[in-house]
mmCIF file as Biopython writes it, N, C-alpha, C and O atoms, coordinates in Angstrom:
data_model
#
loop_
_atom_site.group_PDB
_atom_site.id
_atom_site.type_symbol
_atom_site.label_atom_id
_atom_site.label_alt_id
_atom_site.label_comp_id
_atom_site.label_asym_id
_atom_site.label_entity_id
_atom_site.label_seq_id
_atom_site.pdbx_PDB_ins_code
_atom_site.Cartn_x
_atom_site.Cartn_y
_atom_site.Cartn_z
_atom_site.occupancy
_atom_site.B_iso_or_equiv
_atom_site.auth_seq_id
_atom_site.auth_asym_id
_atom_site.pdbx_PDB_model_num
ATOM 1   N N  . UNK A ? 1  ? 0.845   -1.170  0.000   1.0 0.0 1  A 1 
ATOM 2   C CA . UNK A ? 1  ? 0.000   0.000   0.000   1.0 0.0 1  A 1 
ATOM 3   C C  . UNK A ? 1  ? 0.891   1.233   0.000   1.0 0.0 1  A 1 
ATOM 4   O O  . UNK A ? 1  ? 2.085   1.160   0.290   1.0 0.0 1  A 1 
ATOM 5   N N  . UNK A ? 2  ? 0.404   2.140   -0.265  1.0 0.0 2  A 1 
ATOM 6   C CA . UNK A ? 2  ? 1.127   3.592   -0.822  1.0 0.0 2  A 1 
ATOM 7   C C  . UNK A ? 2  ? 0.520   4.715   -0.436  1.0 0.0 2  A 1 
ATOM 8   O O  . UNK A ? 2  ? -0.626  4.758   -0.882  1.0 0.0 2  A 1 
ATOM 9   N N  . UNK A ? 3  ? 0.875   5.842   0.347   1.0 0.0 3  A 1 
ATOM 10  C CA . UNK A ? 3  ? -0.165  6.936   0.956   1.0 0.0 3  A 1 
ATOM 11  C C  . UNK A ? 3  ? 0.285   7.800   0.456   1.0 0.0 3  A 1 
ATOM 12  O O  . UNK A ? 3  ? 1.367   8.205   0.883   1.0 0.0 3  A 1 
ATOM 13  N N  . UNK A ? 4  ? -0.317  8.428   -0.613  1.0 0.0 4  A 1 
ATOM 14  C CA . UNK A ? 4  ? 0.568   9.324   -1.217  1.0 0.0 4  A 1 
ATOM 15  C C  . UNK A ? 4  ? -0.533  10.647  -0.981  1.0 0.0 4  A 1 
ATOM 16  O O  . UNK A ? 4  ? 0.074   11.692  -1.216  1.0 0.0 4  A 1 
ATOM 17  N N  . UNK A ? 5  ? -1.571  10.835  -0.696  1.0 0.0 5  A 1 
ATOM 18  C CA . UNK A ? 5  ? -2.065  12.203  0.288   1.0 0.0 5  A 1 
ATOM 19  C C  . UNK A ? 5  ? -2.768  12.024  1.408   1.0 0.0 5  A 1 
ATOM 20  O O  . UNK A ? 5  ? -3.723  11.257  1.290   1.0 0.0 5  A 1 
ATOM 21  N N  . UNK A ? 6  ? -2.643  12.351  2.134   1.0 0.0 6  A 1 
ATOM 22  C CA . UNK A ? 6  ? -2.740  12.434  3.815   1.0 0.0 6  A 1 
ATOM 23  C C  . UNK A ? 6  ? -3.769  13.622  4.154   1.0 0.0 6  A 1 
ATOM 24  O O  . UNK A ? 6  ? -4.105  13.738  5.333   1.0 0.0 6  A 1 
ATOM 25  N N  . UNK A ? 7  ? -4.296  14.518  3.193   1.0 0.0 7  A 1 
ATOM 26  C CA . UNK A ? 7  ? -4.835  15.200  3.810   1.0 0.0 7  A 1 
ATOM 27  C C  . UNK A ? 7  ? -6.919  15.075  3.927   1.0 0.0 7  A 1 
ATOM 28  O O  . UNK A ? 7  ? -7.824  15.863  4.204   1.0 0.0 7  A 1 
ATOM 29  N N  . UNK A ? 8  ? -6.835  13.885  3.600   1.0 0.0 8  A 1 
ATOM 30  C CA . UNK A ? 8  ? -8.356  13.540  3.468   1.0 0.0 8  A 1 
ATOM 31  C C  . UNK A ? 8  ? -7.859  12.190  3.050   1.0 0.0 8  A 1 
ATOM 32  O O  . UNK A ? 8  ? -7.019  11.997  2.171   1.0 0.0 8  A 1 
ATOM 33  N N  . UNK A ? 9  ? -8.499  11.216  3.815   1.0 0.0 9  A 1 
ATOM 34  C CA . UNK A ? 9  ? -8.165  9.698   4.156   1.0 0.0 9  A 1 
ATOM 35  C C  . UNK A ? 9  ? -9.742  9.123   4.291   1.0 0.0 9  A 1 
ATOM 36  O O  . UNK A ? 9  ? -10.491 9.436   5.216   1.0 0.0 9  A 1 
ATOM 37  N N  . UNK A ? 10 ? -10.008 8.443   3.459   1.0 0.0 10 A 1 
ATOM 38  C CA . UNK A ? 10 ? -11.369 7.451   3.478   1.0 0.0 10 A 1 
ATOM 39  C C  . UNK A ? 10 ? -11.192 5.843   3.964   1.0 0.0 10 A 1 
ATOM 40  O O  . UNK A ? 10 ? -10.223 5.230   3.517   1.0 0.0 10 A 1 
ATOM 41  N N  . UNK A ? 11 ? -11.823 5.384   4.582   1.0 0.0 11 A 1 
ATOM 42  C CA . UNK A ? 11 ? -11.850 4.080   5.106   1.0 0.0 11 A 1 
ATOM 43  C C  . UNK A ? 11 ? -13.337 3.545   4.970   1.0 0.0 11 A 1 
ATOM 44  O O  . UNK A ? 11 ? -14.392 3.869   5.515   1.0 0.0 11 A 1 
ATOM 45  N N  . UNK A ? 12 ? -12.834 2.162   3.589   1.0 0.0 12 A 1 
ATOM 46  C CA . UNK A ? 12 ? -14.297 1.629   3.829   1.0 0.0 12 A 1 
ATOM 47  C C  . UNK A ? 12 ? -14.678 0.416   4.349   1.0 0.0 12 A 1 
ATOM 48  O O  . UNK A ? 12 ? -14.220 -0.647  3.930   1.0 0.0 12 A 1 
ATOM 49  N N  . UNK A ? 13 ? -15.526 0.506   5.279   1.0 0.0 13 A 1 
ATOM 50  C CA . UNK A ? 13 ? -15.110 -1.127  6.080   1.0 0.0 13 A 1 
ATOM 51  C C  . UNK A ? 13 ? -16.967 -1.633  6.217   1.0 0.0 13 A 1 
ATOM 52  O O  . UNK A ? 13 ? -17.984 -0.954  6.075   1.0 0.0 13 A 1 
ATOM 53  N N  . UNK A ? 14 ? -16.803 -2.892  6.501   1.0 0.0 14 A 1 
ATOM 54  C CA . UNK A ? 14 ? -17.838 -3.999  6.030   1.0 0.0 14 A 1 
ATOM 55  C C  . UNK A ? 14 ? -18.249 -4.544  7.575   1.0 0.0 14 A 1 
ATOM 56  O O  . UNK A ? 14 ? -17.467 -5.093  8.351   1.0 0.0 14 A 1 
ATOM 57  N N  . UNK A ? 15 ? -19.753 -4.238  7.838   1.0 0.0 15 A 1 
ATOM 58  C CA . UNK A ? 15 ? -19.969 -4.311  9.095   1.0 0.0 15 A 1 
ATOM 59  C C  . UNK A ? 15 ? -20.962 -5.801  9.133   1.0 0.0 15 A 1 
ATOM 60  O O  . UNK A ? 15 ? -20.975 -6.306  8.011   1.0 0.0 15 A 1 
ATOM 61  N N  . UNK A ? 16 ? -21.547 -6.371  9.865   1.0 0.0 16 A 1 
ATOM 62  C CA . UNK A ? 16 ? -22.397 -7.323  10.108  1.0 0.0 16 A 1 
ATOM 63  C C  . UNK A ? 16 ? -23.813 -6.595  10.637  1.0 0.0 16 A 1 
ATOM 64  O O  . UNK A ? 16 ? -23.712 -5.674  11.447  1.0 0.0 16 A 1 
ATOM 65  N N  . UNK A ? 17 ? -24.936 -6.959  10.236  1.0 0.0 17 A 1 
ATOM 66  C CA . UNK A ? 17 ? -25.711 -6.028  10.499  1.0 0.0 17 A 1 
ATOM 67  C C  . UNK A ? 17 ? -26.338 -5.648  12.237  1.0 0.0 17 A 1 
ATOM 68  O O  . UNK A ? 17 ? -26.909 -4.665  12.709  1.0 0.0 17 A 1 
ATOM 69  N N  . UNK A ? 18 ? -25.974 -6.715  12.706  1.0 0.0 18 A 1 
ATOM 70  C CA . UNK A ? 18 ? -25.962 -6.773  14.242  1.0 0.0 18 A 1 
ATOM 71  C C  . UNK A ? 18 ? -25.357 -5.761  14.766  1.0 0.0 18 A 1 
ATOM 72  O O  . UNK A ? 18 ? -25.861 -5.085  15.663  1.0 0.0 18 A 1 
ATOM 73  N N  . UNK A ? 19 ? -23.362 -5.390  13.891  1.0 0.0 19 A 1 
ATOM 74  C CA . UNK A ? 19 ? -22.837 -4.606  14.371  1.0 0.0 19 A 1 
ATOM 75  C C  . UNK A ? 19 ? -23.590 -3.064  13.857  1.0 0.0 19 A 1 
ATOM 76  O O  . UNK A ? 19 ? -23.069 -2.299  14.669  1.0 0.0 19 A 1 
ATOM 77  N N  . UNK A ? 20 ? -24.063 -2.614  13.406  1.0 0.0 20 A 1 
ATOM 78  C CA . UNK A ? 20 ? -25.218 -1.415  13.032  1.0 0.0 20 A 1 
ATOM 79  C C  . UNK A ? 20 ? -25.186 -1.385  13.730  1.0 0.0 20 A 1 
ATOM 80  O O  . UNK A ? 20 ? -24.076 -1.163  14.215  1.0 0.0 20 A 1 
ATOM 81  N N  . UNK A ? 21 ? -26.335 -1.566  14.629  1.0 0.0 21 A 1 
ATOM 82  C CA . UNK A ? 21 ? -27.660 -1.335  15.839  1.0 0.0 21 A 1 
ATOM 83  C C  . UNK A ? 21 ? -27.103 0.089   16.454  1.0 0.0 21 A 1 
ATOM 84  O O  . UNK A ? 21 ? -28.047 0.787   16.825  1.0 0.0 21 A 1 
ATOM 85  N N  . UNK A ? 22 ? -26.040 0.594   16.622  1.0 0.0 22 A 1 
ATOM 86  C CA . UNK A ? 22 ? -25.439 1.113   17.377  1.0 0.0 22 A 1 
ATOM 87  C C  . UNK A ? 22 ? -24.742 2.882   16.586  1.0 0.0 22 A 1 
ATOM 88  O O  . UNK A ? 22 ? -24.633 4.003   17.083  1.0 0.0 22 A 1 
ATOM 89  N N  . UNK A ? 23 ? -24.440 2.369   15.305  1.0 0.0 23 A 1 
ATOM 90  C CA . UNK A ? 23 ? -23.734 3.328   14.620  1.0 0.0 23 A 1 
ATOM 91  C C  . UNK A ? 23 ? -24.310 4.028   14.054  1.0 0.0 23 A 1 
ATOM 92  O O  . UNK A ? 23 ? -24.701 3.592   12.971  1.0 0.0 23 A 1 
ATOM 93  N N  . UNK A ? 24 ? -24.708 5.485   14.410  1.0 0.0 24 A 1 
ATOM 94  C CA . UNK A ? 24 ? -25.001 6.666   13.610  1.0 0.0 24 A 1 
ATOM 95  C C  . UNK A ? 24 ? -23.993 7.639   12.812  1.0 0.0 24 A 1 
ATOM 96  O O  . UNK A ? 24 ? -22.778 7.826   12.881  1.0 0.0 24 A 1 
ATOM 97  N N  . UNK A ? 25 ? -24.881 8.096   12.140  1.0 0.0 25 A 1 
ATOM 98  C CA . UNK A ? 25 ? -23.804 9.409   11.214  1.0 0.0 25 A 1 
ATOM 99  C C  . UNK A ? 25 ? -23.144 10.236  12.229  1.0 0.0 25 A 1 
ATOM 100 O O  . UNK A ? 25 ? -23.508 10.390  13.395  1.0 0.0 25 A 1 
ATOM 101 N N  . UNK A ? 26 ? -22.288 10.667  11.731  1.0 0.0 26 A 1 
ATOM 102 C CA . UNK A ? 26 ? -21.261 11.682  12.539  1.0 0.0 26 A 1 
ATOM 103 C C  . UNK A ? 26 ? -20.606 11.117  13.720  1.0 0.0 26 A 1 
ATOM 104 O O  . UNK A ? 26 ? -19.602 11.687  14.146  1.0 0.0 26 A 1 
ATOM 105 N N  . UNK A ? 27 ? -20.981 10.230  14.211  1.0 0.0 27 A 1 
ATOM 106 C CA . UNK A ? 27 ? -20.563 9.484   15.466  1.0 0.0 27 A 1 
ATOM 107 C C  . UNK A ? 27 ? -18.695 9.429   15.372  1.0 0.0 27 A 1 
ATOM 108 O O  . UNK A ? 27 ? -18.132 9.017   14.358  1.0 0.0 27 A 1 
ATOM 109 N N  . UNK A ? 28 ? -18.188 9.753   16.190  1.0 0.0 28 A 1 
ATOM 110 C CA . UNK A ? 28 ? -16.618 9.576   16.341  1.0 0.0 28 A 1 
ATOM 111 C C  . UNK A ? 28 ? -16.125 8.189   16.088  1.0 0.0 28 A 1 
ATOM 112 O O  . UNK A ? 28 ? -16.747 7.234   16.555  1.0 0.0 28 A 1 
ATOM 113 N N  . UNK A ? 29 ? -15.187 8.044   15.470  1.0 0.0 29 A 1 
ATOM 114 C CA . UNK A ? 29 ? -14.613 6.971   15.711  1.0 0.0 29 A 1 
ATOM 115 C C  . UNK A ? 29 ? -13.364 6.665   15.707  1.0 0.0 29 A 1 
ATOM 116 O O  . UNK A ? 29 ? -12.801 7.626   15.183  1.0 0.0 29 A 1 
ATOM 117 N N  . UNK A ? 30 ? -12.456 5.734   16.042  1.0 0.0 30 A 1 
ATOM 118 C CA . UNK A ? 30 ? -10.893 5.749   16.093  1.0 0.0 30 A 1 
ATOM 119 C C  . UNK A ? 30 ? -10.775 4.408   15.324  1.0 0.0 30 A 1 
ATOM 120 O O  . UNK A ? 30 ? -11.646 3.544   15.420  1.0 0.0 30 A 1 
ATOM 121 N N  . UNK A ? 31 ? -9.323  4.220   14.321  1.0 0.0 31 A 1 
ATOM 122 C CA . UNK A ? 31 ? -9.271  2.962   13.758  1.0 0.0 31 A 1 
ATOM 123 C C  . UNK A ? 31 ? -7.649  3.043   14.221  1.0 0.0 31 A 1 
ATOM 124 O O  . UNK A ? 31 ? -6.798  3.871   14.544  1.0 0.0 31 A 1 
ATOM 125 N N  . UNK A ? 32 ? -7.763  2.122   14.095  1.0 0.0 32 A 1 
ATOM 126 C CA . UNK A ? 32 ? -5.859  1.567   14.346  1.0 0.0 32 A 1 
ATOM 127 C C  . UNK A ? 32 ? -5.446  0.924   13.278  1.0 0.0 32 A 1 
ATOM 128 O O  . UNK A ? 32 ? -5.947  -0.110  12.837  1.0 0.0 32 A 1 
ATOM 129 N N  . UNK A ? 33 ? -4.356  1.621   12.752  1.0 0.0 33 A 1 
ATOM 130 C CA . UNK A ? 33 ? -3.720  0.923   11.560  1.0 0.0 33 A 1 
ATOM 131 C C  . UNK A ? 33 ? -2.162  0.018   12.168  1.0 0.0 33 A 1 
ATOM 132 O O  . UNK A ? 33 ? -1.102  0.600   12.398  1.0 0.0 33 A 1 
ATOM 133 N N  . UNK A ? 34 ? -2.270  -0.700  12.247  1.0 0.0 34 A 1 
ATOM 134 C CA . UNK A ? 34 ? -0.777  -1.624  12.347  1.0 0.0 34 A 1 
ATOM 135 C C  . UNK A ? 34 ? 0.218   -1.444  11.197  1.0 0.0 34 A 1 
ATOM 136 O O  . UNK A ? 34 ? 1.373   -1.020  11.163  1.0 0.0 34 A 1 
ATOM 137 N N  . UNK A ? 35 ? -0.307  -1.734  10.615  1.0 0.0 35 A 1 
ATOM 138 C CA . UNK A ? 35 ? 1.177   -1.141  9.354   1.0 0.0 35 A 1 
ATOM 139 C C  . UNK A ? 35 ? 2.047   0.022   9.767   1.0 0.0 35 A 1 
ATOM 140 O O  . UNK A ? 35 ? 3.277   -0.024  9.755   1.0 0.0 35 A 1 
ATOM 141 N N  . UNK A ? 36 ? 1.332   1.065   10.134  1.0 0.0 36 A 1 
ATOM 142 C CA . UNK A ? 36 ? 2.223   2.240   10.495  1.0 0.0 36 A 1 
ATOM 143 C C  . UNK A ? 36 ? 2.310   2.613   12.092  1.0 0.0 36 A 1 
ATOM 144 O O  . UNK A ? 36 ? 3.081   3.476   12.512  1.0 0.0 36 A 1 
ATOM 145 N N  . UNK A ? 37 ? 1.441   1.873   12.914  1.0 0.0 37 A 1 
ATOM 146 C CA . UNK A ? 37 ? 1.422   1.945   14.192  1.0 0.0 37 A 1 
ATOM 147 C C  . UNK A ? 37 ? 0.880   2.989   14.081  1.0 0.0 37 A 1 
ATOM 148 O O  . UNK A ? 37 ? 1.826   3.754   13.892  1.0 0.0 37 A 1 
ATOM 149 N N  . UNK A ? 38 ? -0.329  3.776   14.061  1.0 0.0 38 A 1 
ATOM 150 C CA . UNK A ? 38 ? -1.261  5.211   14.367  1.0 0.0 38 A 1 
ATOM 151 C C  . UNK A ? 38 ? -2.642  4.227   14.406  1.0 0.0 38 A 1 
ATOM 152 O O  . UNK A ? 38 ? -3.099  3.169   13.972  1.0 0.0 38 A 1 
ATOM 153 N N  . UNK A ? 39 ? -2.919  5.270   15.171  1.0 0.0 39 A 1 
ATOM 154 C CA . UNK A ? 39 ? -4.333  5.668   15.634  1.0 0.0 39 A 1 
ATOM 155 C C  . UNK A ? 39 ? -4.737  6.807   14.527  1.0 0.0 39 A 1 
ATOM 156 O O  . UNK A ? 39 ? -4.036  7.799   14.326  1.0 0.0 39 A 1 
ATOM 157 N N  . UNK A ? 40 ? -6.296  6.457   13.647  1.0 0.0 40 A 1 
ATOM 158 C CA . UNK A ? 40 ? -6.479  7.634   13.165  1.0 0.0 40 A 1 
ATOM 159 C C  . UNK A ? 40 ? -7.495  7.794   13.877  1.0 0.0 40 A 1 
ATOM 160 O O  . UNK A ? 40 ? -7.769  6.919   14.698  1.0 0.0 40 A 1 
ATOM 161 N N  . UNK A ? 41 ? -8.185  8.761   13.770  1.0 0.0 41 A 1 
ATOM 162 C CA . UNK A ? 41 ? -9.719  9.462   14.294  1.0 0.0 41 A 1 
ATOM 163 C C  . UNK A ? 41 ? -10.623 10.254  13.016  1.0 0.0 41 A 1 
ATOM 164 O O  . UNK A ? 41 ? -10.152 10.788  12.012  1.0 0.0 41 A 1 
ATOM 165 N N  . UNK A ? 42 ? -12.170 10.129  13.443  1.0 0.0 42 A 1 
ATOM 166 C CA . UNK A ? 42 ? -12.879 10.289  12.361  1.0 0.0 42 A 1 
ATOM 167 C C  . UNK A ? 42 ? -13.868 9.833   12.577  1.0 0.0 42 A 1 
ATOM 168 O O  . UNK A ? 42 ? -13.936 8.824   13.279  1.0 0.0 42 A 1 
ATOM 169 N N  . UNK A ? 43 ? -15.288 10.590  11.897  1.0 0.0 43 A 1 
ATOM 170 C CA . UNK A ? 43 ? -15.966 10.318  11.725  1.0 0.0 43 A 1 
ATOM 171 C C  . UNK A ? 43 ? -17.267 9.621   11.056  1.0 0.0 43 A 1 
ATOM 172 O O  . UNK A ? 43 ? -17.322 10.066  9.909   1.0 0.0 43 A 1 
ATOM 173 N N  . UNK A ? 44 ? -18.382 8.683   11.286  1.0 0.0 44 A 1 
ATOM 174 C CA . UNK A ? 44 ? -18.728 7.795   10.468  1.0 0.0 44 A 1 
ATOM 175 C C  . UNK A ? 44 ? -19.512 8.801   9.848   1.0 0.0 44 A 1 
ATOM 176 O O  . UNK A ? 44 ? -20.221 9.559   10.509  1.0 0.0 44 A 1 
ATOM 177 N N  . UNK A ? 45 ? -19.358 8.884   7.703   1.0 0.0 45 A 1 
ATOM 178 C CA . UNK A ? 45 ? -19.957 9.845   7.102   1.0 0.0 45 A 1 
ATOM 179 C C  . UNK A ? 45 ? -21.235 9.341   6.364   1.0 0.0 45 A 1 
ATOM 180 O O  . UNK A ? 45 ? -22.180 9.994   5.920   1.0 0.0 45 A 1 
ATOM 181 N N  . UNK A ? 46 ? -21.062 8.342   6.359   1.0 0.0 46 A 1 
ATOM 182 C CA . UNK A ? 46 ? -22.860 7.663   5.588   1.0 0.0 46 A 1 
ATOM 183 C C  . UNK A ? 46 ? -22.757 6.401   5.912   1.0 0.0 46 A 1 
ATOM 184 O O  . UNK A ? 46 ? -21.651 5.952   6.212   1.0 0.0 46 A 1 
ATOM 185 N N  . UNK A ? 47 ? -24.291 5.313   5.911   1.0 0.0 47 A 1 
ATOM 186 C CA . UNK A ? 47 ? -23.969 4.085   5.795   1.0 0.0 47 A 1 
ATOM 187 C C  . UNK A ? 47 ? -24.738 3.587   4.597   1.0 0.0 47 A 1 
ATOM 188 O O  . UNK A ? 47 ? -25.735 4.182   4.188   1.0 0.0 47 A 1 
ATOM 189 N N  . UNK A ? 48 ? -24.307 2.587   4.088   1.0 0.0 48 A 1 
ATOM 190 C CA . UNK A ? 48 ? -24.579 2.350   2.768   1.0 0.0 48 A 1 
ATOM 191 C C  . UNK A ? 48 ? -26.555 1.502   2.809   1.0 0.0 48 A 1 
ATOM 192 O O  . UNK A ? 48 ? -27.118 1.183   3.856   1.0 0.0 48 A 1 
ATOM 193 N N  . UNK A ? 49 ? -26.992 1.389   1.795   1.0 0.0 49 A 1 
ATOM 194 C CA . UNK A ? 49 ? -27.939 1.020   1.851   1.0 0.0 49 A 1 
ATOM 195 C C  . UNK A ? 49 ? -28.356 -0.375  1.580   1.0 0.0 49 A 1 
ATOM 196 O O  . UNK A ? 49 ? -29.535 -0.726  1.634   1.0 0.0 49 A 1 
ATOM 197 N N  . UNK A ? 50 ? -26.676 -1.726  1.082   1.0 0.0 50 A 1 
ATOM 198 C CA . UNK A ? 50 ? -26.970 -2.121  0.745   1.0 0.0 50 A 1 
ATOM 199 C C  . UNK A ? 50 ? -25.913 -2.821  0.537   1.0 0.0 50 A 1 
ATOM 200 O O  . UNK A ? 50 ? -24.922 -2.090  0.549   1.0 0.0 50 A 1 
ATOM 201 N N  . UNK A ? 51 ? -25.570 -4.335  0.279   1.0 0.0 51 A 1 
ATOM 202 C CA . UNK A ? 51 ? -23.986 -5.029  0.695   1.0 0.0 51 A 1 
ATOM 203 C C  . UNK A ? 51 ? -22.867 -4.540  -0.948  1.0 0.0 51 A 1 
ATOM 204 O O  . UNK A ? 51 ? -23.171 -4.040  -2.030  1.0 0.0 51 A 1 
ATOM 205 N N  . UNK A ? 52 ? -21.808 -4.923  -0.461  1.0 0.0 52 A 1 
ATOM 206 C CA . UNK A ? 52 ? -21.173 -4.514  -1.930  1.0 0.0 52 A 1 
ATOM 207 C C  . UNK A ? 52 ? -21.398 -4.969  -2.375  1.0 0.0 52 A 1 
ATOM 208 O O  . UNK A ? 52 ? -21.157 -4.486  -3.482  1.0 0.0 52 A 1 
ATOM 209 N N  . UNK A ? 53 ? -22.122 -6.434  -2.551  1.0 0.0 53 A 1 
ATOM 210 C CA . UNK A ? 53 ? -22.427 -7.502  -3.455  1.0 0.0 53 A 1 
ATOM 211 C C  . UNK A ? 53 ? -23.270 -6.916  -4.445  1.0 0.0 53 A 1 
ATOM 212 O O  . UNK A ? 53 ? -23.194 -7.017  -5.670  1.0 0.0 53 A 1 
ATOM 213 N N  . UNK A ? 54 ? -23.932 -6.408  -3.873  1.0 0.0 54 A 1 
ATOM 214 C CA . UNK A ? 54 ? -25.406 -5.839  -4.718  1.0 0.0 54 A 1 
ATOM 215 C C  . UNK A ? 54 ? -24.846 -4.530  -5.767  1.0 0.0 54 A 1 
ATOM 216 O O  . UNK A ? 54 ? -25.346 -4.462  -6.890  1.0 0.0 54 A 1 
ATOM 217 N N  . UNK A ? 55 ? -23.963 -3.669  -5.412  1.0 0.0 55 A 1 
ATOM 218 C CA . UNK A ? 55 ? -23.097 -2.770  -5.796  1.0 0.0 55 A 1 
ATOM 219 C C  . UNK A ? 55 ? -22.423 -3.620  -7.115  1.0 0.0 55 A 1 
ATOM 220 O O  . UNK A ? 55 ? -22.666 -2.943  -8.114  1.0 0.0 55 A 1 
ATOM 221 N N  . UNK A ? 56 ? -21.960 -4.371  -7.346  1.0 0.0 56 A 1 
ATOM 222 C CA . UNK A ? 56 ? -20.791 -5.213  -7.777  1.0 0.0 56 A 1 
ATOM 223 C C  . UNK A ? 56 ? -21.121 -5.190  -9.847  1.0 0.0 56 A 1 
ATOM 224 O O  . UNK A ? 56 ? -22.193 -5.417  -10.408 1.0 0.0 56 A 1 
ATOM 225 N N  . UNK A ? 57 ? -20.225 -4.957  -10.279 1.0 0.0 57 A 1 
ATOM 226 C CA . UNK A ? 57 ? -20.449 -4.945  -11.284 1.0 0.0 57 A 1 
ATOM 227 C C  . UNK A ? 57 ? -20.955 -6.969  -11.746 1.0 0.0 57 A 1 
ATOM 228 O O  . UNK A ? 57 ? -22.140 -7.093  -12.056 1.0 0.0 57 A 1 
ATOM 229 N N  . UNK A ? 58 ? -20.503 -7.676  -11.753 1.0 0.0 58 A 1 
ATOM 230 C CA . UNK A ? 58 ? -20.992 -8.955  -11.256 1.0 0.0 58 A 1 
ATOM 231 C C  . UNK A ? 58 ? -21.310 -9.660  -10.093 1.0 0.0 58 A 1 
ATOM 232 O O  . UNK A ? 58 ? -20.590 -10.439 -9.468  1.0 0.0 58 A 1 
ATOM 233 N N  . UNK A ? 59 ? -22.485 -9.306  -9.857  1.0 0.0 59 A 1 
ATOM 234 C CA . UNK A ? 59 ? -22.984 -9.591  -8.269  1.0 0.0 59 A 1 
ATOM 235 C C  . UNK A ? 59 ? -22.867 -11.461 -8.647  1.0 0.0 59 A 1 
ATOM 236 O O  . UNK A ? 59 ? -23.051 -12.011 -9.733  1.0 0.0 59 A 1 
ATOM 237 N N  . UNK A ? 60 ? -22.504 -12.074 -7.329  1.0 0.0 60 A 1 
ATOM 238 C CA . UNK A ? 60 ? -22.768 -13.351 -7.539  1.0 0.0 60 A 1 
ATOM 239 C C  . UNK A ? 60 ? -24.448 -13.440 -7.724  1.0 0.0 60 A 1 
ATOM 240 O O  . UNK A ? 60 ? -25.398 -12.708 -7.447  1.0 0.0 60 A 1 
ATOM 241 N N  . UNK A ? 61 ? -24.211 -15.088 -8.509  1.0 0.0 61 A 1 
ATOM 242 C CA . UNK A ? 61 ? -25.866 -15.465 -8.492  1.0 0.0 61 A 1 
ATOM 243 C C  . UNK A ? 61 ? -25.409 -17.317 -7.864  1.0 0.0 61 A 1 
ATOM 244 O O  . UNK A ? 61 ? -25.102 -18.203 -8.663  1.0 0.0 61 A 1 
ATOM 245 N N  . UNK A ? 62 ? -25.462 -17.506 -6.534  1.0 0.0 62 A 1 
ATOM 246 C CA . UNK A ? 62 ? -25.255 -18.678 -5.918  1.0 0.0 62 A 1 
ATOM 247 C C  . UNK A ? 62 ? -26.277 -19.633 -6.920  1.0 0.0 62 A 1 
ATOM 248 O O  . UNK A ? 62 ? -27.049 -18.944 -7.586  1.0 0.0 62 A 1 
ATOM 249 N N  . UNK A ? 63 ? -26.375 -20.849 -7.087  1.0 0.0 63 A 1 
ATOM 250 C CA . UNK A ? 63 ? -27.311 -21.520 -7.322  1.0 0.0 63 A 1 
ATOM 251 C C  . UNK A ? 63 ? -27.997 -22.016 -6.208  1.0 0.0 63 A 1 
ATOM 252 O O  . UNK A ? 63 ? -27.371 -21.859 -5.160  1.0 0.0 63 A 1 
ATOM 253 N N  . UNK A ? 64 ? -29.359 -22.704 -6.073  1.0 0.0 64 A 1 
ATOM 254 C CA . UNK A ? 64 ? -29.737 -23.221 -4.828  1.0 0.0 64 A 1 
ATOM 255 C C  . UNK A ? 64 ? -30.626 -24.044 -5.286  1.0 0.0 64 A 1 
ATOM 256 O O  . UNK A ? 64 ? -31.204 -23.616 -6.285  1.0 0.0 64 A 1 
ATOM 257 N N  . UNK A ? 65 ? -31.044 -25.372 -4.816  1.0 0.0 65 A 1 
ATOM 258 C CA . UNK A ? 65 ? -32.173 -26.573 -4.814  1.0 0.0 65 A 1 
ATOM 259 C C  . UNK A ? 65 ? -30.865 -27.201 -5.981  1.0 0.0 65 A 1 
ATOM 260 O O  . UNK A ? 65 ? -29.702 -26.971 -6.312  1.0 0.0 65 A 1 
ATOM 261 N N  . UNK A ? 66 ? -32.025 -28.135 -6.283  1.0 0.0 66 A 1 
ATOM 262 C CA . UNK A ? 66 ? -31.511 -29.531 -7.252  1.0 0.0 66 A 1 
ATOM 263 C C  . UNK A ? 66 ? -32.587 -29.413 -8.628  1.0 0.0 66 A 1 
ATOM 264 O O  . UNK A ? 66 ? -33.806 -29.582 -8.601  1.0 0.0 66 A 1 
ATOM 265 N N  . UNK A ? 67 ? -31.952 -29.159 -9.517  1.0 0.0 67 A 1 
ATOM 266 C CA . UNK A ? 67 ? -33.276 -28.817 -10.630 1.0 0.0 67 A 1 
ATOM 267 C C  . UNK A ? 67 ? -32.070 -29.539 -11.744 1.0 0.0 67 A 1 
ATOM 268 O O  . UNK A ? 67 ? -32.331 -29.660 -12.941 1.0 0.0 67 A 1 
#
């Protein structure tokens, strides 16, 4: 990975919907990056409406039953 501007940093991360229940807009939050050893801080700016799957330029299509 490569950080080549620092002055506006996006993080997109993939929650379980259980973990929701809890998270509103603007709400603070801190992430820890290990690669560089920091703590960033920030706030949560939208939540999506919908999994990336569905987003996906080829969303899977699982098969299901016996046909």
């Amino acid at each position: 990975m490569a950080l080549s501007e620092t002055d506006s940093l996006w993080i997109t991360a993939n929650f379980r919907e259980t973990q929701l229940r809890r998270m509103r807009l603007h709400q603070p939050v801190k992430v820890f990056v290990d690669a560089i050893d920091t703590e960033l801080h920030g706030e949560v700016e939208s939540i999506g409406g919908a999994t990336g799957s569905r987003y996906s330029v080829l969303p899977p299509e699982n098969a299901t039953g016996t046909t």
